[in-house]
Structures are given as C-alpha cells and as structure tokens.
N, C-alpha and C positions, 0 to 999 in steps of 0.2 A: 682348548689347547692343553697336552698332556705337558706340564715340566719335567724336564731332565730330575734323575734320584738326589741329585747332589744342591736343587733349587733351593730347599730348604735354607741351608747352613749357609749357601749364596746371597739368599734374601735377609737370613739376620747381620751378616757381616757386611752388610749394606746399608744398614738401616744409618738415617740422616733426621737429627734431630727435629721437631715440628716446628723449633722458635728458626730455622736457619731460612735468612732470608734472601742469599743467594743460590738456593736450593737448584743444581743443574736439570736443565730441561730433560724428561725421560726421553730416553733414546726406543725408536722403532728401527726394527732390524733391516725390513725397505727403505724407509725413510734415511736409513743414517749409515746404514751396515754396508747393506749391499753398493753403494754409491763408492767406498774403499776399494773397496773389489775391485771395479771395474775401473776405478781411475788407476790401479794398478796392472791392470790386465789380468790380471788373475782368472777373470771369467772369461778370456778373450780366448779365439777359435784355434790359437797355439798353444793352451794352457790349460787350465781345468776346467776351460768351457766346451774343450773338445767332445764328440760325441761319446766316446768312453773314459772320459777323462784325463788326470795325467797321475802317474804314480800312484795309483788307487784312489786319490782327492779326486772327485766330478764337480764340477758347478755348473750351472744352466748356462746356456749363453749369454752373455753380456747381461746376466743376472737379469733374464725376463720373468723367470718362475723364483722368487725368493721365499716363498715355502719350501721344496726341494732346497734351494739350498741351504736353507736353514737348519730342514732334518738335518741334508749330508756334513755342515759343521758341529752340528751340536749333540745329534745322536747315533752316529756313527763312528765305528774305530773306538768305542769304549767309554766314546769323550777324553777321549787322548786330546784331542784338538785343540779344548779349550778346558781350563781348571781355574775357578773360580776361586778358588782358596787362596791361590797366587799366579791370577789373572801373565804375570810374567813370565812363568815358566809354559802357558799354552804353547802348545806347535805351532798355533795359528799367527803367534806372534815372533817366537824364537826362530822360525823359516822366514819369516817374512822378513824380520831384520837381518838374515843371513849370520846367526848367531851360531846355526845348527845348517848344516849343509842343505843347498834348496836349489835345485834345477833352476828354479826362475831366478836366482841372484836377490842381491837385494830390494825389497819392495818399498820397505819403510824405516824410517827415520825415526828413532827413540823416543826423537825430542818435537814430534811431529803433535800438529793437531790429531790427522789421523791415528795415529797409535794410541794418542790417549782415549780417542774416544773408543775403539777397541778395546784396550784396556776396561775400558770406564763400564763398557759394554757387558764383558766376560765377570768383570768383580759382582755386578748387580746379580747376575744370574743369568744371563744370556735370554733379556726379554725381546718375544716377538713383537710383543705389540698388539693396543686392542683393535679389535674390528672396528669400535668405534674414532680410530685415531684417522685423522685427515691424511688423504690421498694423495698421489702427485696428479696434478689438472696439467702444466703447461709451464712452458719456463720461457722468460725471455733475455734479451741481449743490450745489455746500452754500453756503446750507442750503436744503433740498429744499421745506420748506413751514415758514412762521414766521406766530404772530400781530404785526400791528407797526399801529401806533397812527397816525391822521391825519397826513398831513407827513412821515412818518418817513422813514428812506434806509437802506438796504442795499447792503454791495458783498457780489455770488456771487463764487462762486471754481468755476471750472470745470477739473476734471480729466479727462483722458484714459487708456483703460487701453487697452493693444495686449496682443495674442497670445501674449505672453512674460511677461505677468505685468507687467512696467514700467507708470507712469505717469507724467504729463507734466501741469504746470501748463499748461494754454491760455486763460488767463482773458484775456488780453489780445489770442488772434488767435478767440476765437468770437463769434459772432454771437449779438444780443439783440432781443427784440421783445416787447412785452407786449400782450396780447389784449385789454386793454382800455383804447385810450390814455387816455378822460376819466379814468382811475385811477392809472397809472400811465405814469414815462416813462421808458426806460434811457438810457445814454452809452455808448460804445463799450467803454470799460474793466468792461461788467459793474456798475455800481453802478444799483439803483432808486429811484425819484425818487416818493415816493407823493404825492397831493393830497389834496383834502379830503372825496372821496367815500368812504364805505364799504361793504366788500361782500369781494367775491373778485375776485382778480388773478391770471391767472399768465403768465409771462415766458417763452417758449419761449427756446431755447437752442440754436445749431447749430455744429459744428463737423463737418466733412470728411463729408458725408453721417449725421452721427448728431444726437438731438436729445434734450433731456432739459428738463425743466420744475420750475420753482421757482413754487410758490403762496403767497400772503399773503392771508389772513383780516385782514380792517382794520375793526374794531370801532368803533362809531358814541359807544359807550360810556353811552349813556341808562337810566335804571333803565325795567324792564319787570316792573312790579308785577303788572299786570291784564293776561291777554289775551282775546278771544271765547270763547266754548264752541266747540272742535273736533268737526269733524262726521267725522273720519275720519283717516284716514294720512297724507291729504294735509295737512290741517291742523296736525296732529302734527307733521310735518315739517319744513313752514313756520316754526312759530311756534319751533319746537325755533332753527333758525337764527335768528332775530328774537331770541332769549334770550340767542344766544350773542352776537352782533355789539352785542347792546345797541341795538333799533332797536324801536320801540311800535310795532304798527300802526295803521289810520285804523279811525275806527268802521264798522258795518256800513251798507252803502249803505241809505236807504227803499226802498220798494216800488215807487215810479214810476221811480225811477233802474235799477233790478232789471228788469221787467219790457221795460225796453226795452235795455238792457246783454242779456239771456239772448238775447231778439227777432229780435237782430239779428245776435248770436256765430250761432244756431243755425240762424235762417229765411233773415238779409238781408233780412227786411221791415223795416217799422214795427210795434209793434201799433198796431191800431187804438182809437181814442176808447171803443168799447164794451167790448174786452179791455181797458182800463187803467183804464176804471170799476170793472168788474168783481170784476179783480184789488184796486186798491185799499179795495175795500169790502167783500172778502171775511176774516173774522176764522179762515180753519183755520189753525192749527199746522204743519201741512204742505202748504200753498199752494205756495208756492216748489217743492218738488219735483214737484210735480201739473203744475205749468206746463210745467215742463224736458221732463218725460214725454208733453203733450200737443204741443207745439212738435217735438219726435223722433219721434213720432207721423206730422205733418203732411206735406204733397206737400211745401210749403215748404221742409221741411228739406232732401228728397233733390233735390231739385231745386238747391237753394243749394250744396252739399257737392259733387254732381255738375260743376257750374259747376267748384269749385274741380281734381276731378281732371279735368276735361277738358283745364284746360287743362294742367296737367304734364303729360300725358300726350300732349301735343302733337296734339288732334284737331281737325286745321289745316283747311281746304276752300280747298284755294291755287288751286285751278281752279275751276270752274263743276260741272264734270262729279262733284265731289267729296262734292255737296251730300249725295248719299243715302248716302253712306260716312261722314260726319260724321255725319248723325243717326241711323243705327246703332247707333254706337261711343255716342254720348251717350247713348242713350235703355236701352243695357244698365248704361252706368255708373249713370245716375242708377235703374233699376230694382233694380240691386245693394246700391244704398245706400238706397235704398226695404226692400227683404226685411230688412235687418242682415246682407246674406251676408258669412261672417266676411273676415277680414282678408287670415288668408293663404293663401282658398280666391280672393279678389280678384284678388292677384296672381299666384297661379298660372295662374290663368286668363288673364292678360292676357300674363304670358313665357314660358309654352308655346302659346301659339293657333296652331293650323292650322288649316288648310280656307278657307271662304272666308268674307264678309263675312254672308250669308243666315242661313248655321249659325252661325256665331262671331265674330257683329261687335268683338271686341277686337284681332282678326287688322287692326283698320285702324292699329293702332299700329305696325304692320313696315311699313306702309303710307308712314308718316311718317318711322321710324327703318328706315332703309334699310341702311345699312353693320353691319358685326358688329362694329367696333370703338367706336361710335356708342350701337350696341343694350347693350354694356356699359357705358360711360359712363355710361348713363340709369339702366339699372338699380342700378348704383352708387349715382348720387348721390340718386333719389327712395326706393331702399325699404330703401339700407344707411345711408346718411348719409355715406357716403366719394366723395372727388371723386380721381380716378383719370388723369384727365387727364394731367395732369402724369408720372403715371410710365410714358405712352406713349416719349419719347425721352429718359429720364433717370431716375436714383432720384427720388422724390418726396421737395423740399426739408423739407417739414415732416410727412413720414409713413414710416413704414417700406416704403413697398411699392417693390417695385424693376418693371422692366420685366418679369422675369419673371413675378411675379405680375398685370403689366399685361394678358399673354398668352395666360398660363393661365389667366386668369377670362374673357377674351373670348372663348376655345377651347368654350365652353358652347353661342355661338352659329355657328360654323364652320360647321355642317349646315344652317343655315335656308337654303331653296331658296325657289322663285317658278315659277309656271307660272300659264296663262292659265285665267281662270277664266269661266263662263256671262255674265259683264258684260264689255264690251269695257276699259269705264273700271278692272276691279278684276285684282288676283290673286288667286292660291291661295297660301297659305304651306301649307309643309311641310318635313319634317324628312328630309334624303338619308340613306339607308345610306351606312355609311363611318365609319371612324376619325376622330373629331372630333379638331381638330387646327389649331394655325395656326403660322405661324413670327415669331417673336421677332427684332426687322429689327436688332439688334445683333449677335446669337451665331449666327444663320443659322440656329437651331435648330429643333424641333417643338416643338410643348408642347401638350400635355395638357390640358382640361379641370381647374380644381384650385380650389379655394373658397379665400378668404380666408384667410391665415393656415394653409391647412389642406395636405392634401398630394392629389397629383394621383389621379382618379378615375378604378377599370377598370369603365369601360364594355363594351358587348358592339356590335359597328356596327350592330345593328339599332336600338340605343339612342335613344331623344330627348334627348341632352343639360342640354336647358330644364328635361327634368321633375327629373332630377336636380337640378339648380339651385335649381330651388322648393323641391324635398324639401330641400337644406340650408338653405335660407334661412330657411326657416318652423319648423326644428328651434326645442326650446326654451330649449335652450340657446346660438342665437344671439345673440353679443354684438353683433350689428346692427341684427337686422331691428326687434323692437319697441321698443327704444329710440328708435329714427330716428321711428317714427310714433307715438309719444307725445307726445317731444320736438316734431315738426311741429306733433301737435294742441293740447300746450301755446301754443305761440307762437299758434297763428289764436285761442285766446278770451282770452290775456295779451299779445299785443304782442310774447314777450319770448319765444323759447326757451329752456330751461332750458341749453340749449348754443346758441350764436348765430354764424354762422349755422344755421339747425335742420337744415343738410342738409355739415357739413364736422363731422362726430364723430371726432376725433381724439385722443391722447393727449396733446398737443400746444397742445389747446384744449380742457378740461376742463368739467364742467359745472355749475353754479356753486351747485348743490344735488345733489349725486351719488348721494343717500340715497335723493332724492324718486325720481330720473329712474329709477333701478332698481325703487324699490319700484312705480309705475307701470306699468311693463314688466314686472314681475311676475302685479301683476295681471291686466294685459291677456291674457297670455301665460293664465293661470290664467281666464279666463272664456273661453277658446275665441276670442280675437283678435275680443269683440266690440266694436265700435266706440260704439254707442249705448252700453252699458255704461261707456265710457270715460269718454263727455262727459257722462252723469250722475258720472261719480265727479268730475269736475273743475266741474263750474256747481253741484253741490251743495255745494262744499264752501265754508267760511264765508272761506276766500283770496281766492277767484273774486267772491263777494259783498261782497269789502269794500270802501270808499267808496272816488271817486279823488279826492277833497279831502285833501288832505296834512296832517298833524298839525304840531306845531312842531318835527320830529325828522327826519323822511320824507321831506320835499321834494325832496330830491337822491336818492332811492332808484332807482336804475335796473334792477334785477337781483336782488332780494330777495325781492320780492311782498310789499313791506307796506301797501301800497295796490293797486287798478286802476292800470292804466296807458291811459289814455285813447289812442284808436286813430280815424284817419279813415278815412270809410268808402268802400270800397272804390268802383272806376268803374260799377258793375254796382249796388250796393247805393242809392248815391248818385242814380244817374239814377231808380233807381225809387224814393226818398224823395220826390224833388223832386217827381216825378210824382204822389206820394198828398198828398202835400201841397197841392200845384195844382187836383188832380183831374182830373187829365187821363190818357186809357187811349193807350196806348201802340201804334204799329202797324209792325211790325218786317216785313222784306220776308219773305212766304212766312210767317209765323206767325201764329196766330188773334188777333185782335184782345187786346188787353191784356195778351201773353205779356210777362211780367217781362223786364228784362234779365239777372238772374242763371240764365233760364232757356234765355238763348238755346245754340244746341247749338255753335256753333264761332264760329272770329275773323272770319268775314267782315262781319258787322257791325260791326266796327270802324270801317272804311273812310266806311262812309256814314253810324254814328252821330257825330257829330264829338264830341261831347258824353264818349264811350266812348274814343275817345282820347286826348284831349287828357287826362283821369282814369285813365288808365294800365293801362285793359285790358289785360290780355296779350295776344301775340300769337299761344302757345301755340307758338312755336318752340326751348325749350326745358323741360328736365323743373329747373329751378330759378325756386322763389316768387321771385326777388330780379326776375325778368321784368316782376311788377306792380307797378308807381310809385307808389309811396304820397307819395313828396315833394310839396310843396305848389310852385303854381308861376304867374308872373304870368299865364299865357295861362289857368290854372284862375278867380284870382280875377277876371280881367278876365271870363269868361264867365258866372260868377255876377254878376257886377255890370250887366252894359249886355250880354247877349249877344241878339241878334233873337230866338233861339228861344225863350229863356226870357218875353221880354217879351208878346210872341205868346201863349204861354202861361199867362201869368197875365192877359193883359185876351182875353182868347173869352170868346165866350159860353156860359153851363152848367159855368165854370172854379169854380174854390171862391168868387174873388172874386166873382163875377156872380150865386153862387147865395148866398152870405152877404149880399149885399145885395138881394134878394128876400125873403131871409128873414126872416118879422115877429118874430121874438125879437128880446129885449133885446141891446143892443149886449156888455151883460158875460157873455151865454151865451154868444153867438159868438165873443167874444174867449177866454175860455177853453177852446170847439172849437181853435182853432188853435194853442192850447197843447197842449191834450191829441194832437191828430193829430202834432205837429212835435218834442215835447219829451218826453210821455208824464208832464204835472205842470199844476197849473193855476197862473197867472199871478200874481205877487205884486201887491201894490196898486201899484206903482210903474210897472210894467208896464199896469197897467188905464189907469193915470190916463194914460200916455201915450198909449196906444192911444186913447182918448176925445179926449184934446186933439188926436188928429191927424184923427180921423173929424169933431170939432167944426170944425175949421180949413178941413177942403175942403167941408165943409157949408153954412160961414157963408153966409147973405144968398142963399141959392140955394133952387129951390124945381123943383115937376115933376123934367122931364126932366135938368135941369141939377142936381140938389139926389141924385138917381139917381145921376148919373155922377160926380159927386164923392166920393161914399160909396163908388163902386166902386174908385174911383183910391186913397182909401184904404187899403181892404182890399188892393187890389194891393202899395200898399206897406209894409203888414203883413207880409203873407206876403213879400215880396219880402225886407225886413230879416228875417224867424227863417230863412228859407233862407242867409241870408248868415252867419250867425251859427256860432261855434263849437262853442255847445251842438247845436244840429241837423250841422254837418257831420263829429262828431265820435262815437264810440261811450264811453262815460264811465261 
C-alpha cells in the first residue's frame, strides 16, 4: 500500500506512548470508515455513490469497492479532503458537519462517535488497513423474531462477526428499514416503532454488504371462538394464523358476491344475468366447485390468463411489421393455457426456443429481449422471483448475490445467436457451439454458466445452455421456481401476495404466511406443476370465498386473508364490463367483431383504445406486474363521468338503454336486469324506489315521442350511475 506524502508527519503526530494501557483499537478503513459513509448516505445512489459522482466527490456504491474509495478520499483533489495536521479543518469533516456549504446537508454531529472516529482516523494518517486484519463474515439481529403487542417499541442490537472469530457492536452505524411501513417504523439507532395494525413485520438490516432480519408477529388479540369449516390446507393454514394473531374472520361471501368474485378472478368477464340466475337458484352442495371447474374449462379463461402472460413476457408489436410475430407468440400462449400444459414444460419451452417463429412461435420472446444480460434479468425476476439487477455493477444491497453470480447466471445465455429467417421481418434463434461463457466487467474474468446459489456447470460446446437452465429451474427442489408462481397466482385472485412484491423473494422480505406459501409450492410441485389444479385448490378454498365486508376486528387487515380484499378491475377487464353492460360489441382494428379486450394479442391497441390507457394497460415492456396501473386516477374518474365515448355509448341506438325502453316489461324487471348484468344481485328496495322516482321524473307530463325519450335518458342514467359506482368498478 503506497502512503499519501504527508503519512509521515501523520504517523509521528500520532504516536501513543507503549506504557498507555487504554490504547484505542486501530481503526481499518472498511471495517470502520466506510460503515460512516453509508450510514450517512453518502455513498447512496442520490450522492456520491452515483455512477459519475456528485460535485466531483465519486464513492462506489453503498461502499462495495472501499479501495476506490479510499484512493478517491485520500488521493485525490490534492488531499484537500483530508489534513491530518488538523484532522478538523478536512473537507471530509467541515462538509459533513455542514460547517462549509455541502449539497447533502448535514451528516454528522461534532460530538458524534462517528466524527470522532473520523477524526481519530484522518489525525493517525488515514490507515487502510492490513491485509491481514479480519473481514466482515456476517452479522446478526437480537432479537431475531419476537411477538410484541399493538404500539409496542423494540431496540435491535446488531452484531458483527469477522473472520477471526471477533465481534463488534454495530448497532448504531447499520442500517434499518422495515417492509411494511403502515406497520412499522425504525430510527436510525435501531429501535422499532410498531402501530396499530397487526400481522407480520420485518425490519431488514444492513451493514457493510451483509443483511439479516428481525420479524415481529403483532397479535390483534381478539377471541377466535368459531371459525368456517376448512376445505383444505389452505384453509388450515390461514385460520391456524388468524388463531394465532387473534383476528375472527368475516363470514362466507353469498352466492351472487361468489359467482361474480370467481367470474372475474378466472374469466375477466361478467357473468351473465342467466349464469347468476342459475347459480343463484341452484340448491347442489357442490355448486361452487362445478363453477370453478366449468369457468377453467371455458375459452374465457385461457384467453384472460394468456392476456395476463403476454404481457410479462413482453409480446410488444413496436412496428407494424410485427403484427404476425405477436399473434403467434399469443395464440401459443393462450393455446398452452387452453391444454393445462404444465408449468414447467411452459417455461422451458419459452427459455430454450430456437428455430423460427412458424415452428416455435415463443422464439418471439428473444425477439423483444434481445441483449443476454436482459434475457437473465427477465428470467429472474418472472419465473425465480429474484430482481438481479442490481448485482450487475455492485453486491446487491438487500440480497446476497454478488456480481459473480450476476454473471454466471446470464453465462446460460452467452450462446443465443440470430440469423435470418424465411420472413424478412423475423429471425431464427439458435444456440452457437462454443464454450458458454461471459466476462464479469469488474474481475475481467470468464464465468461459467452456474444456477443460483449453486456452483458452476460442465457443459459439453455442443451443449444448449437454456436447456440446462430449465432442467435446474424446474428441479423440485427448487427453492425458486414454484414458490415465485404460486406466490404470483396468490396475489392475481387476493390482491395481496403472500410475499409483496410477488416477484422480489428474498430473505430479506419474508413471507407473511411461510407455512401456506411452501405447502402451496408443494403441492403444485406434487401435481405435475398443474396450473388449473392450483386455482381450484386456491377459489375452493373457504379463504378465497370469504366475504369482503370487514367484521368488527378485521377492518385494518391487510396481509392475513381474513376477509377478500376488494380489487379494481383491471383496464382490459373494465372496458369489457362497461361494454356488457352498455351492450355494445366491440370492434378493435384487425380483430373479428366483439373480440374482448382481455383477448386482444399485443400492446398496440393501447395507442388507439384511449380508454385502455388511460386504465393502465401494460405496455408489455417489461416482465414485472407493477407495469399495470391499478391506482385510481382523476383522468379515470373524469372519463367515466362526462367522457364522449361513453356518452355515445349509452344513448345509440340498440344500446341496453334503447333496448330497455322498448322493452314491455315492467319497470322492476328491468331494473333488476341491470342489477343482475352490473352487480350479479338484485336491487334492494331503496334502490328500486330510486330507479322509479327517476324514470317517474323524466316521464312526467310527457307522452309519444317525448314520453320515449325521456325514459331512455333515464335508463341512460341508470346505467351511467352503476357504471360509476364502486361496487361494479371493483372485484369484491
């Protein structure tokens, strides 16, 4: 290690007598240095951790390389930074205490441990540290998981263990964050802050690239006398938690709430007025699962679920040219999920695909995901549940993977090649002979082909990489793959993944029933990765069926499943309510009259349906759900209220209104049609009596033609107010 010119005069003005028997511990620049930084943010991705820096100061990110940043404080800028002669006038200290003007504000506190040992740092001579001084290995949390009761407060205490066996208090220079802020909230010294919600918390924890997690179970504390009859494991599960936290669930939803809750989870329709007659008036015992079974059955379903992988899977039409490569790639997904072909015969097929789009239209997906470091990415975050991203140029702040493993999992795709295929517009994927392999842009290194966690794979160069890939992926003793697509399909018929986001599974961000989400993944894993199997085991069970009317206990439940959790419906699902509702057949460009919008094949309707975006269609540019905009938002509600197209649409003619007032029934059949089409329930009397006093109102003193169109303007504004309404834009 070269010393700065000025170590000398550093090192004598330092020197500490041999008899001093409190002699302070030598300080190491990672061990002691970098640890400030970061608890300040200094190296954080808003500051000097940035990729060019800030103000001419650079630091690595979140201080993963502390060589660099060690040059860049101590030999750089002149050693302006830091002056060891009078350690107090450094930059590194007069900005940091906001003594001297400093973009970041104040960092640090005079009278701080941290300052001193800065200080303490800069007078010695600003030592790195030998190679032979102990490591950081791991750090842990006490206490590691506690039950603690509404309101309560906890200080962690965070310990560090190095390579030599030593530990080290760091409770006051680690970092704190808890996953579930409406729950809980830390303060920089490590204490938790709980509120009045209960459920599961837990507080990630980081210090010097390591991270460890403290959980809190926060009991609601209510007696849970009675619960439903369980229809299965999941239910077991559930209620088993609900016993524990002290939380009743809500009763079991009726039949007309059911029928349109499964409808919608499964189809993206409505049902219709004749299926919620039906239903409703049918006394089998096992109705409710005959339903589930005929809706999975249905074009409906695959058609809806296909919608949903098209677009993770990114099958974009960004040109014109693109159109018959999109409805390819669609028309295999939604046939795949039409067959039940399993799960992880799904994937293979879509991350080994060669040849060209004729024979193997899922090859349009290399189509979209072009780059290899890209094509890992994706595959990552949609079929592992791991976001990888990050440990491209740095350890990843809240995961163990380092850049090596960044490398070595993208090395899977190293071989995909491109050459021209029989269509001008398309190519041919295929797999190069050759040693798969990429280089790691820190170490200069190769690397290998290597799975998760796992160690690097001898291939043969005539090998396909991908297919290896699958073969791990879909092993059954992957701790990724069917959790991740459980988890997913929890979240689309609960709102809520069992791990949130359903696509960032880490240890890091736990999952807030870990019993369910395995025994789940189990099963899956154990019926041959079938899919339909899955979402019978989850709409049968009496969790999925229970009411979203909150009990006197529940209201605040966000994460438990002791109710529904009411969900709006998607941009795709919504434009087609509106439409069955209206009565109006849909005409999308190039598709047969009345194709659904959850069945269109790619994003380029977006653009011309306004309706489709402004309701937060995806735009299929990435493989994460957070893409589609569920938030509610004034340009939605203003389009429901006064938008042309809508208005348009409910006064044509041959519209429901036009044809309801044609119609010779009684005013309270009809009115109850628009219950039953809109709501899947017939109308309370309060609701009748208003509907009447409003078709009375536009009726008054009017007769013929005028007596007609008043009654129509009515019903327009019938339907106009249950389209606006909560209960219809919402799944419940």
């Amino acid at each position: 290690m070269n010393l700065p010119r000025f170590s000398l005069i550093a090192a004598l003005s330092a020197v500490v007598p041999s008899f001093a028997a409190d002699a302070p511990r030598p300080l190491n620049f990672a061990n002691d240095i970098v640890p400030i930084l970061t608890k300040g943010s200094c190296n954080s991705g808003g500051c000097h951790g940035k990729a060019g820096g800030q103000n001419g100061f650079k630091l690595s990110l979140l201080g993963f390389e502390p060589q660099e940043d060690y040059d860049h404080i101590v030999m750089e800028a002149r050693g302006r930074r830091v002056f060891p002669a009078s350690a107090e006038q450094s930059l590194l200290l007069t900005k940091g205490t906001a003594q001297l003007p400093h973009g970041g504000g104040k960092k640090l506190d005079p009278n701080s441990e941290d300052y001193a040992d800065l200080a303490r740092w800069i007078r010695e001579g600003m030592p790195y540290g030998k190679d032979s001084d102990p490591k950081m290995a791991s750090i842990s949390v006490e206490p590691a998981k506690l039950t603690m009761p509404l309101k309560a407060a906890q200080q962690l205490k965070v310990t560090a263990h190095y390579t030599d066996g030593s530990t080290r208090d760091v409770t006051k220079r680690a970092l704190y964050e808890a996953n579930e802020k409406a729950m809980a909230e830390t303060n920089e010294t490590g204490r938790v802050q709980l509120f009045d919600l209960p459920g599961d918390v837990a507080v990630m924890v980081r210090y010097q690239g390591k991270v460890s997690t403290f959980r809190a179970t926060v009991p609601l504390g209510a007696p849970v006398e009675k619960l439903p009859a369980s229809r299965g494991f999941v239910d077991d599960l559930v209620f088993a938690k609900l016993k524990t936290i002290g939380m009743p669930p809500s009763d079991i939803a009726d039949d007309g709430t059911f029928i349109r809750r499964v409808t919608l989870d499964i189809t993206g329709r409505l049902p219709t007025a004749a299926e919620m007659k039906e239903f409703m008036a049918s006394k089998e015992a096992g109705k409710r699962s005959a339903l589930i079974d005929r809706l999975l059955d249905s074009p409906d379903y695959a058609e809806y679920f296909a919608n949903k992988w098209s677009a993770l899977l990114r099958n974009q039409r960004t040109q014109p040219m693109y159109a018959r490569g999109s409805y390819l790639f669609y028309s295999w997904i939604r046939d795949s999920i039409a067959d039940n072909k399993p799960y992880d015969q799904f994937v293979r097929e879509v991350v080994s695909a060669s040849g060209d789009l004729d024979q193997n239209p899922p090859v349009a997906w290399y189509r979209q995901v072009k780059e290899m470091k890209q094509q890992m990415e994706d595959v990552a975050q949609l079929f592992l549940g791991t976001r990888m991203q990050c440990a491209q140029c740095h350890h990843h702040p809240f995961e163990k993977w380092s850049q090596q493993d960044y490398y070595g999992f993208a090395a899977f795709f190293s071989n995909v090649s491109r050459k021209p295929s029989a269509f001008a517009t398309e190519e041919m994927i295929f797999s190069k002979r050759g040693v798969a392999q990429t280089t790691n842009i820190r170490t200069k290194e190769a690397v290998t082909p290597t799975s998760l966690g796992g160690q690097a794979l001898k291939l043969r160069p005539e090998q396909d990489p991908r297919h290896a890939l699958a073969e791990w992926m879909s092993q059954k003793d992957n701790a990724f793959f069917a959790h991740t697509l459980v988890n997913r399909y929890w979240k689309h018929f609960f709102n809520r993944g069992l791990v949130e986001p359903e696509d960032d599974m880490r240890e890091t961000n736990p999952p807030v029933n870990p019993e369910l989400l395995s025994a789940l993944a189990a099963d899956f894993v154990k019926s041959g990765y079938d899919l339909k199997q899955l979402i019978r085991t989850i709409t049968n069970s009496t969790t999925y069926q229970l009411s979203a009317i909150p009990n006197a206990h529940n209201a605040k439940d966000r994460q438990n499943f002791s109710r529904y959790y009411p969900k709006r419906l998607n941009a795709e699902v919504l434009y087609d309510s509106v439409n069955t509702l209206l009565d109006v057949q849909t005409n999308f460009a190039g598709q047969a009259p009345g194709t659904r919008a959850v069945a269109l094949p790619d994003n380029s309707y977006n653009q011309s349906t306004y309706f489709l975006s402004v309701f937060g269609r995806p735009d299929s540019s990435s493989a994460c759900e957070c893409e589609r905009t569920q938030e509610a938002s004034l340009a939605q509600s203003l389009h429901l209220l006064n938008a042309a197209e809508i208005q348009t649409q409910l006064s044509r003619g041959n519209g429901r209104a036009d044809t309801l007032t044609k119609d010779t029934r009684p005013d309270d059949d009809k009115i109850a049609d628009l219950y039953h089409i809109a709501l899947s329930r017939d109308p309370n009397a309060a609701e009748v009596k208003f509907a009447h006093s409003h078709l009375d109102k536009k009726t008054a003193g009017k007769a013929g033609d005028a007596a007609f169109q008043g009654k129509k303007e009515a019903y327009e504004d019938i339907l106009w107010a249950l389209l606006n309404t909560k209960e219809f834009l919402f799944n419940h």
